[in-house]
C-alpha positions as semicolon CSV with decimal commas, in nm:
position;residue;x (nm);y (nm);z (nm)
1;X;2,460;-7,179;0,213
2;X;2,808;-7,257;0,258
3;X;3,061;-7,125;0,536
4;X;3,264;-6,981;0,282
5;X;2,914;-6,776;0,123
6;X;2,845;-6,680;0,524
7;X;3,196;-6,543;0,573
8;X;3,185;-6,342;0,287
9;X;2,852;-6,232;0,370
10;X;2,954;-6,151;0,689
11;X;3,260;-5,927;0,587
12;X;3,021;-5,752;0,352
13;X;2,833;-5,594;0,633
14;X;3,118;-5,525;0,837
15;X;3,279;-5,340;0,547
16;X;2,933;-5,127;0,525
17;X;2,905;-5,106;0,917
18;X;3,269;-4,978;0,932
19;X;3,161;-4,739;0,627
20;X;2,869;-4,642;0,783
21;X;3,077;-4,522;1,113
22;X;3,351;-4,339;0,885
23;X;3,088;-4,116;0,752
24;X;2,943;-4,076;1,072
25;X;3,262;-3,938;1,237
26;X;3,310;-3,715;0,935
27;X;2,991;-3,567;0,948
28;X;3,033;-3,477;1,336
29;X;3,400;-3,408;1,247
30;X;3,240;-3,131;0,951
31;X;3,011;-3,035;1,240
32;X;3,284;-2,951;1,476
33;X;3,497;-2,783;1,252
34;X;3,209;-2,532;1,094
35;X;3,112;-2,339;1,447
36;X;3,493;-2,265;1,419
37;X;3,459;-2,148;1,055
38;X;3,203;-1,940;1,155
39;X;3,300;-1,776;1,487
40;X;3,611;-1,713;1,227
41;X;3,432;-1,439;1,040
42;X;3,431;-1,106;1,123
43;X;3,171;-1,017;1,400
44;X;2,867;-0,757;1,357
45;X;2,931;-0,432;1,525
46;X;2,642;-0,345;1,705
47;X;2,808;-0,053;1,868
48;X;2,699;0,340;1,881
49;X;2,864;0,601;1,688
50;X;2,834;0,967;1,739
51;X;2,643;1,153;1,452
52;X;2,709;1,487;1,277
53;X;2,541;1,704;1,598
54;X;2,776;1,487;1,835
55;X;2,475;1,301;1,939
56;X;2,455;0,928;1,970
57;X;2,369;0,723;1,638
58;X;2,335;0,367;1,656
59;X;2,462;0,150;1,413
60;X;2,250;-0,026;1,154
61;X;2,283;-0,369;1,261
62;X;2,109;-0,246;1,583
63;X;1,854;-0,040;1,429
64;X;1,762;-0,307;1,226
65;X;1,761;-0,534;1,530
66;X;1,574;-0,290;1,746
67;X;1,312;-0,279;1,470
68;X;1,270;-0,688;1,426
69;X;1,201;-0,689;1,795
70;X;0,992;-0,421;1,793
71;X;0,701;-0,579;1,524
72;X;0,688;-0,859;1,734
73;X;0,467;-0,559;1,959
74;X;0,299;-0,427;1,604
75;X;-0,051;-0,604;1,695
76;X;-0,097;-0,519;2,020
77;X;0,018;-0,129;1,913
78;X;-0,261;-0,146;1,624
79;X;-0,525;-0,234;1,875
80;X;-0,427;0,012;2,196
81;X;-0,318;0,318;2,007
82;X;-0,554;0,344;1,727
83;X;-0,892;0,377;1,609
84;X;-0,916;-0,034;1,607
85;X;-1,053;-0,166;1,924
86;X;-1,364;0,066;1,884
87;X;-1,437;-0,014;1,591
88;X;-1,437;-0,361;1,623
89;X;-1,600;-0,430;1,898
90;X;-1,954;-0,208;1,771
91;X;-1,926;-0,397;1,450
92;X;-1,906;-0,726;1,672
93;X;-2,199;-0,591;1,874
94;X;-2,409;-0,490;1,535
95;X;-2,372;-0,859;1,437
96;X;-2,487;-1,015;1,731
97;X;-2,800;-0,753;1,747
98;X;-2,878;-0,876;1,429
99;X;-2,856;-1,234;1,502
100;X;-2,683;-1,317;1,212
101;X;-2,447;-1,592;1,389
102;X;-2,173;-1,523;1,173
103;X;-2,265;-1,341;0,881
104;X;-2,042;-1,156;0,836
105;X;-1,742;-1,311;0,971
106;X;-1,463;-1,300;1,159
107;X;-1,219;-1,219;0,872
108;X;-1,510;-0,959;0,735
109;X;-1,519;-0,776;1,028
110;X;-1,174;-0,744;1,115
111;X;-1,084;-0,639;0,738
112;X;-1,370;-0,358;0,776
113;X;-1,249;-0,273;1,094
114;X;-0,862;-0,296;0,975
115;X;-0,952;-0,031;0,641
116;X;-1,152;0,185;0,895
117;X;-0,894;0,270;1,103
118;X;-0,621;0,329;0,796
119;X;-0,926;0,613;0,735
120;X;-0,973;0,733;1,051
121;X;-0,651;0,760;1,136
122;X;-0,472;0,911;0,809
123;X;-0,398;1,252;0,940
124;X;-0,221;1,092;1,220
125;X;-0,013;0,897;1,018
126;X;0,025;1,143;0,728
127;X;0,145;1,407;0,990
128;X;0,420;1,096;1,159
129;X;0,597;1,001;0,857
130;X;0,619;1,387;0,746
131;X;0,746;1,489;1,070
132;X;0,923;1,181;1,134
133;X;0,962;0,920;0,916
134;X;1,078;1,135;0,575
135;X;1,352;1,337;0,780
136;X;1,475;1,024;0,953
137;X;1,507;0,869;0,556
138;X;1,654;1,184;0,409
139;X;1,881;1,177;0,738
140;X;1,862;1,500;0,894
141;X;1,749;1,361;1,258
142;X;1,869;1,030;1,425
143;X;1,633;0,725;1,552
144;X;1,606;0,882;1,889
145;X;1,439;1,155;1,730
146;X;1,212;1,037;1,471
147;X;1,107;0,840;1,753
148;X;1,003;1,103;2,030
149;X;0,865;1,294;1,646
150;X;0,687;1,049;1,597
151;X;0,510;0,950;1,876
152;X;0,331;1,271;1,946
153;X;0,072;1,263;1,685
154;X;-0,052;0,946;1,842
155;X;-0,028;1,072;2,190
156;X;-0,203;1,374;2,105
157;X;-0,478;1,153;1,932
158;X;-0,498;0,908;2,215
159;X;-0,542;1,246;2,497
160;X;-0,798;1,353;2,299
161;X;-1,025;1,021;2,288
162;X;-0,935;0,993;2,656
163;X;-1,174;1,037;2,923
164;X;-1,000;1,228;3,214
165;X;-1,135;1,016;3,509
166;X;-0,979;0,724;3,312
167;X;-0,634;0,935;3,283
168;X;-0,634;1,016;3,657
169;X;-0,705;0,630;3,737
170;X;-0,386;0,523;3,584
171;X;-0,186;0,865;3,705
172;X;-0,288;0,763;4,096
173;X;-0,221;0,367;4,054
174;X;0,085;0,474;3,913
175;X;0,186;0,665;4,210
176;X;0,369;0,902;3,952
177;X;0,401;1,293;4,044
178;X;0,357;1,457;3,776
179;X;0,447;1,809;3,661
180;X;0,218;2,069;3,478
181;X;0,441;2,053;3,163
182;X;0,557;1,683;3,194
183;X;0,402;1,479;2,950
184;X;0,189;1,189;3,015
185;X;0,435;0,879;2,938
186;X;0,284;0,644;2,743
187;X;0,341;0,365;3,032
188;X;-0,007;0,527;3,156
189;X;-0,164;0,685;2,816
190;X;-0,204;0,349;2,619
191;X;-0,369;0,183;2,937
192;X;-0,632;0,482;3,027
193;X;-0,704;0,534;2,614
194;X;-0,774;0,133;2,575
195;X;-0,998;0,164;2,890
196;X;-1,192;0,494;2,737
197;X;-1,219;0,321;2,422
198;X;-1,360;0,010;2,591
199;X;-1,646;0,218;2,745
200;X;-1,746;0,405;2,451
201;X;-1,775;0,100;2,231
202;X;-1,986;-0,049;2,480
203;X;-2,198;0,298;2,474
204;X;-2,214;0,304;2,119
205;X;-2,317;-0,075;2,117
206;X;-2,613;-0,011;2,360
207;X;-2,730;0,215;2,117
208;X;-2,776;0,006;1,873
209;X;-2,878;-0,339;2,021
210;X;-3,197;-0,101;2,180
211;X;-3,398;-0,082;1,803
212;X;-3,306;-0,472;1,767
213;X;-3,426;-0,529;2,178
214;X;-3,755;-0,349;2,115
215;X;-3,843;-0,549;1,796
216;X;-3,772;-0,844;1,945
217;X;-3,972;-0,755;2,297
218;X;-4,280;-0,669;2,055
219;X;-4,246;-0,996;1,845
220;X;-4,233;-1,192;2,217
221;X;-4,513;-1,046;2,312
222;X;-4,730;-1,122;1,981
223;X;-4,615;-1,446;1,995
224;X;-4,712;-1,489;2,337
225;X;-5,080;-1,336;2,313
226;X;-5,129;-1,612;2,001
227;X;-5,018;-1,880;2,220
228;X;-4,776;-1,961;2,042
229;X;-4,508;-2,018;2,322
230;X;-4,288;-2,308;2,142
231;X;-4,223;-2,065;1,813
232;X;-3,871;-1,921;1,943
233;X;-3,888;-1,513;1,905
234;X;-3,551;-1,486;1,763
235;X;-3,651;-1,676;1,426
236;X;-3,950;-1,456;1,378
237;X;-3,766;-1,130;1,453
238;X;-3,480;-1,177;1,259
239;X;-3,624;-1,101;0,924
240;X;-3,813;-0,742;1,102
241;X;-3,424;-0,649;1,240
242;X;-3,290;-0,744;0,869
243;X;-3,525;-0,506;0,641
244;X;-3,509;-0,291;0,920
245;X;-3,107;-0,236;0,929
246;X;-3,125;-0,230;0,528
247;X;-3,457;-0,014;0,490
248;X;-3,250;0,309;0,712
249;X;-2,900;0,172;0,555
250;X;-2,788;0,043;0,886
251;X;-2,439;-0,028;0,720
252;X;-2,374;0,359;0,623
253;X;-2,510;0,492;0,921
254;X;-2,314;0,342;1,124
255;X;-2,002;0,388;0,934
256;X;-2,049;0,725;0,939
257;X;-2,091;0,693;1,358
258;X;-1,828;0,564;1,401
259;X;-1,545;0,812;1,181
260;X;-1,728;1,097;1,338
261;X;-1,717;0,982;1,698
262;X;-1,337;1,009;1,677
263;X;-1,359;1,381;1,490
C-alpha cells in the first residue's frame, strides 16, 4: 500500500471519528435541552380545594397518587385484615397431616384460600362499597369520608374475631389511654386480630393433624410388633390418612369449618 492509499485511509477515519463526536455532542446537546422542554410545561397541581360542605377535597392528581402508593400496602392488608391468614395456614397444616409433600401446591392453596376469603368476607365488602365506595363515585362524600366509611365494616369484623386478652396486649404495649367511646385505632386492631388469628389457626390445625397422628401412632406400632423396623411408617400410613380424608369428605368438612368459624 502506497503513502498516498494510507493518507487517504487515514483521513477516512478521521472524517468518521470527527462524525462520530458531532453526533455525540448533539445527542448530549438534545439531552440538555429536553429537561428544559419539559420543566417548560405546565406543572401538576397537587393542591387541596375546598368542596361543596366547605370541607377539604383534594385534588385528583393526589388522590390518584395517594391511591398508587397505597396498593403498594394491598398484600399485606389482604392478609392482616381479612379472613386470609386463617385460612391458609389450616389448609397448609391439612397438607402436611396428610403427607402429601406438595400435592396440592403452593399456587392451589393460596387460590383456595384467596376465593375463600372473597366468600367469607362478602358482607363486609358488600356493606364498604355501599356505604362507601358508591357515594364517594356518585360524589356526595369526599375521600376523607369514604375512608373513615369504609373502614368500619372491617374494624367491626376484625373486633369481633379478636380475642380480648390479645386486644389488651397491644392497648398496654401501646401505652395508649383510651376512652370508653374512643375507638380502637387500627395502629393496635390489625396487630392483636393477626395475633388472634394466628392462634386459632394453630387450634384449628391441632384438630386436625390428631386423626392423621393416631393413624400413624397405630401403623408404628404394627410395624414395630412385625419387626419390621426399616419399613418407614409414613409410607404405610399415607394411603389409611388418604381414604380416610376422602371416605368422611375431608375437603367439605373442612370448608365448611372454616366459613363457620368466622360466623
Amino acid at each position: 500500500m502506497s503513502l498516498q492509499q494510507t493518507r487517504w485511509i487515514t483521513g477516512l477515519n478521521n472524517i468518521k471519528f470527527l462524525r462520530q463526536g458531532w453526533l455525540a455532542r448533539a445527542i448530549i446537546l438534545a439531552g440538555l435541552i429536553c429537561p428544559g422542554v419539559v420543566l417548560a410545561q405546565p406543572a401538576i397541581e397537587l393542591l387541596t380545594s375546598a368542596g361543596p360542605q366547605g370541607e377539604q377535597v383534594y385534588t385528583v392528581s393526589l388522590q390518584v397518587l395517594a391511591m398508587m402508593t397505597a396498593m403498594a400496602f394491598l398484600p399485606a392488608a389482604l392478609m392482616l385484615t381479612t379472613a386470609f391468614t386463617r385460612i391458609v395456614i389450616v389448609l397448609a397444616i391439612l397438607r402436611q397431616g396428610l403427607g402429601t409433600m406438595q400435592a396440592p401446591s403452593n399456587q392451589v392453596l393460596i387460590g383456595v384460600a384467596l376465593f375463600m376469603t372473597m366468600f367469607i368476607m362478602r358482607p363486609v365488602f358488600e356493606r364498604a362499597y355501599s356505604d362507601a365506595i358508591e357515594p364517594y363515585i356518585n360524589e356526595e362524600i369526599s375521600v376523607q369520608q369514604a375512608l373513615k366509611t369504609g373502614v368500619e365494616p372491617f374494624r367491626e369484623f376484625m373486633l369481633g374475631q379478636t380475642r380480648q386478652a390479645d386486644l389488651d396486649l397491644f392497648i398496654e404495649l401501646s401505652r395508649a389511654e383510651l376512652k370508653d367511646d374512643q375507638p380502637i385505632p387500627l395502629t393496635m386492631l390489625i396487630p392483636a386480630y393477626a395475633t388472634s388469628e394466628l392462634m386459632t389457626a394453630f387450634q384449628m390445625g391441632f384438630m386436625i393433624l390428631l386423626p392423621f397422628m393416631v393413624i400413624d401412632l397405630v401403623v408404628a406400632s404394627v410395624l414395630m410388633t412385625m419387626g419390621m423396623m426399616m419399613l418407614s411408617p409414613m409410607l404405610i400410613s399415607f394411603p389409611f390418612k388418604l381414604m380416610l380424608f376422602v371416605l368422611i369428605d375431608g375437603w367439605s368438612l373442612v370448608m365448611a369449618t372454616l366459613a363457620q368459624s368466622f360466623y
